[in-house]
N, C-alpha and C positions, 0 to 999 in steps of 0.2 A: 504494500500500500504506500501510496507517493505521502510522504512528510506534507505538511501545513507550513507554507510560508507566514511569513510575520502578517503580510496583506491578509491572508485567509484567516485570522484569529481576529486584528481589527475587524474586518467585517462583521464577522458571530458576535462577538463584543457588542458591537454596533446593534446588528441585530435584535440581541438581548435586551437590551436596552430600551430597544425603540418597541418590542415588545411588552416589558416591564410597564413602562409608561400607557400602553394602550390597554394593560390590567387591568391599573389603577382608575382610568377611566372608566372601565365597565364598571368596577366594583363599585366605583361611587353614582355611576347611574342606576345601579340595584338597588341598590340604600336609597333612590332619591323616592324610585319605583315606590319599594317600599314604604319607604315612609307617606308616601299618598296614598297606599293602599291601609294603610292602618296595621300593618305588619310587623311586631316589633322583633328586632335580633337581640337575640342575649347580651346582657350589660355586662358580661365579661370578655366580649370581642370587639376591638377595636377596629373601628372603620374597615383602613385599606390594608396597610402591612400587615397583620400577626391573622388574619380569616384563616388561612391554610393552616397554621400552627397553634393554634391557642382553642382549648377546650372548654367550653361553660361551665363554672364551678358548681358544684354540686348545691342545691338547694339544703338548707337547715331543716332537718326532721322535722314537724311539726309534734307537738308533744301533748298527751291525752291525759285530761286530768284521771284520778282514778272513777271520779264519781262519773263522768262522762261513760266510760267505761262497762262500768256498774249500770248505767241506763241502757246500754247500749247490750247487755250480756241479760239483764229482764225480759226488755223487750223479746230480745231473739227465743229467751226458754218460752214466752208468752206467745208467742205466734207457731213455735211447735209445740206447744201441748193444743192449741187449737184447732191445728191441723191432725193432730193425732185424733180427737177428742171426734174428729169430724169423723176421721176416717173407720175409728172403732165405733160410731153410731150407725154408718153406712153398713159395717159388716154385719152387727146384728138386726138390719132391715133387710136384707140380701138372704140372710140363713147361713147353713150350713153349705160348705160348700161340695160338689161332687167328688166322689173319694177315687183317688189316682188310680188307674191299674198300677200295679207293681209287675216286674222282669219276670219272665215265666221261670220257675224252679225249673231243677232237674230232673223231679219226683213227677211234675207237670207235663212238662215234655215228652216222659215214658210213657204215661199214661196216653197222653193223645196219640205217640205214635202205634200203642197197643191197638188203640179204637179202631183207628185207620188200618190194620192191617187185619183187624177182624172184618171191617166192614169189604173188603177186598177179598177176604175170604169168602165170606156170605156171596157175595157177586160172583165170584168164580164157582164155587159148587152150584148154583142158579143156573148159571149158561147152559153146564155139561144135558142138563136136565130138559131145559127148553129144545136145546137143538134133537134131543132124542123124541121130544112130540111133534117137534115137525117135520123129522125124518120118518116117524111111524106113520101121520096121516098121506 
């Protein structure tokens, strides 16, 4: 890669500069924007130079008194025993509710596939029997 003459660093220099400055212009027609819009920027950021670099200081806790607290931890038990209160009135207007099937046992299982292969049986000795009355008539 060819070296940078002394000319070619004035220029960028230059450059820079004349960039720099047409920043600053923007940034303070933002701000003017701004501020006719009713817009405000954080009072920890100065204008034009520090935007890029400077972070809004953290706002101060605001702090609860205890009783505030105390109103506020009432309240909330008062509005779920309300809601509870509603919701166990609804249940005993409703009734009892339908009772779940529960997962077939294993005991369960035997047994139905007993049925079903008696009932298969029954049908198979049937056939042998039919086909011989309709083979006699």
């Amino acid at each position: 890669m060819p070296t940078r003459t002394v000319t070619d660093n004035e220029i960028l220099e230059a450059a820079l500069i004349g960039l720099q400055q047409k920043h600053t212009e923007y940034t303070e027609k933002i701000a003017d924007i701004r501020r006719t819009l009713g817009i405000r920027t954080p009072s920890t950021v100065t204008a034009v130079a520090s935007t890029e670099t400077a972070v809004p200081a953290k706002r101060a806790r605001r702090k609860m008194s205890a009783a505030a607290r105390k109103r506020i931890a009432d309240a909330t038990r008062k509005r779920w025993a309300e809601f509870r209160a509603k919701k166990a009135g609804a249940a005993k207007e409703v009734g009892k509710p339908a009772m779940k099937k529960s997962a077939p046992t294993a005991a369960s299982k035997k047994a139905a596939v007993k049925k079903t292969a008696a009932k298969k049986a029954v049908a198979k000795k049937a056939t042998p029997a039919m086909q011989e009355e309709t083979a006699a008539s």
